[in-house]
N, C-alpha and C positions, 0 to 999 in steps of 0.2 A: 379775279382776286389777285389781289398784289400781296407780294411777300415782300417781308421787311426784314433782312438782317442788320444785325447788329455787331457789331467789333467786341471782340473776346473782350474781356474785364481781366484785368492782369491780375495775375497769381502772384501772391506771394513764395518766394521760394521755400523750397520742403527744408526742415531740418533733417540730416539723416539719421535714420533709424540706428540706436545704439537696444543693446540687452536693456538697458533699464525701460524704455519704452516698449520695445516688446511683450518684457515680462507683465509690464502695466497692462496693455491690451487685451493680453491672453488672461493676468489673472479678472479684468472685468469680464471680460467674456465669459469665463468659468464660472461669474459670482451670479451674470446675467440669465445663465442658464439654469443652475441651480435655485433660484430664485421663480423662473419659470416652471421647474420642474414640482420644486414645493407646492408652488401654488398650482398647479396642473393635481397634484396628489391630495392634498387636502382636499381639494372641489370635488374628485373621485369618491369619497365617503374611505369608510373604512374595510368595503370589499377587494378594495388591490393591496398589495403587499410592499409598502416600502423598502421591504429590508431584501435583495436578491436570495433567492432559496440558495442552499449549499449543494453542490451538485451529489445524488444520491451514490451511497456506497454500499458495500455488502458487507457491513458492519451492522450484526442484529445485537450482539452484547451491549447493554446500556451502561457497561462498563470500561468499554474499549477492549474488554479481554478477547481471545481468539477464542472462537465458537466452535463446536464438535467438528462439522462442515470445514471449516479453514485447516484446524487438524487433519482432517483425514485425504483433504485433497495436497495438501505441503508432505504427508507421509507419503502418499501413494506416489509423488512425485521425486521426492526424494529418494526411495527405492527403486523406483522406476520395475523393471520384468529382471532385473541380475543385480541388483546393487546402486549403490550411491556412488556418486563418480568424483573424481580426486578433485575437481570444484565445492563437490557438496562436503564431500569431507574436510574442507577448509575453513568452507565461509558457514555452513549450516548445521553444524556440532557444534554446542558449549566447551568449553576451556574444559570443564571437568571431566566430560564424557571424554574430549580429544586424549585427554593425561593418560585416564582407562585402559585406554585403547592404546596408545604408547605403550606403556607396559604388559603388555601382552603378546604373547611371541608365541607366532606359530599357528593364529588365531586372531580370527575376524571378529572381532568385539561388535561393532555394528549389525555385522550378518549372524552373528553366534554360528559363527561355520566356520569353516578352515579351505570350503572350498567355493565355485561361485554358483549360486542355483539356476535351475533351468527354469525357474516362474518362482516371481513373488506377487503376493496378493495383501491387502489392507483391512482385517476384520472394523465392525462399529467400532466407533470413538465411543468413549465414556469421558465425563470430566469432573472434577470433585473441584466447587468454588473457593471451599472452604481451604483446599489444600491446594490452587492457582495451579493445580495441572491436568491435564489428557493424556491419557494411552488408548492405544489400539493393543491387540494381537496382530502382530505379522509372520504370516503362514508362506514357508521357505520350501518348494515343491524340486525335489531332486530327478537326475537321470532314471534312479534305479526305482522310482514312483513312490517310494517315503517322503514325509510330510513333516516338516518340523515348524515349532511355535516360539516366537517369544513376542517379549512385549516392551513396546518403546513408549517413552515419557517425552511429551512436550510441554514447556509451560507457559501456561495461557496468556502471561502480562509479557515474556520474551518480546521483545524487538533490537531485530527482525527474528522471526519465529526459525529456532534451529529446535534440535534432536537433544532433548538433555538428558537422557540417560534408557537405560536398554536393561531392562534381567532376561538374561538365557533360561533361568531355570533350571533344573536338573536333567 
């Protein structure tokens, strides 16, 4: 068998590539695929999902509001086993509670103590819709094995969820 070449066929020379041809290329490309994908979807029937799902969250309120569950792990953490540390008490107490507690000398407004406990714990959350807030009891375990209570206020539509208010009680 005999092979037969042939002399290159001249090229005419390239324009150089500027942004506007680029951008031309890429957006047909984008239009070419798009186009393939619609019609790849539609041919699918209506068992796949056009739309990408939203990556799931641990938001069960169909309101957005924060759920018993969110409360009571943001208290438990904000207490932590001795107290709230001078981060949380910045960023994660309302303006009102911080005021409170400013005025107050001599005395732990947040802890309702004067001194620092050897174990804090986080009773059930409760939450009232009607009134956009949650509290717990927070149970303040001392040296001498007495036991003291109070109870903290978050509110449920806060963002980012801080500590809006505290009764000691008597």
């Amino acid at each position: 068998m005999s092979r037969t070449t042939s002399s290159p066929t001249p090229r005419t020379p390239r324009t150089p590539r500027t942004s506007r041809t680029v951008s031309s290329r890429t957006a047909r490309a984008v239009a070419a695929g798009a186009a393939a994908l619609g019609l790849a979807l539609a041919t699918a029937g209506p068992a796949t999902a056009a739309t990408p799902q939203a990556a799931p969250t641990l938001r069960t309120d169909p309101n957005g509001r924060h759920t018993a569950a969110e409360i009571h792990r943001f208290l438990t953490r904000f207490y932590g086993q001795h107290g709230p540390s001078p981060y949380q008490r910045r960023h994660q107490v309302s303006a009102y509670l911080k005021d409170r507690a400013d005025h107050t000398e001599g005395y732990d407004l947040l802890l309702c103590a004067q001194n620092t406990p050897r174990a804090i714990s986080v009773g059930p959350v409760t939450t009232a819709q009607s009134a956009a807030v949650g509290w717990a009891t927070v149970t303040t375990s001392w040296g001498d094995g007495t036991r003291r209570h109070f109870t903290a206020y978050v509110g449920l539509e806060s963002r980012p969820i801080v500590l809006q208010d505290v009764d000691c009680g008597s």
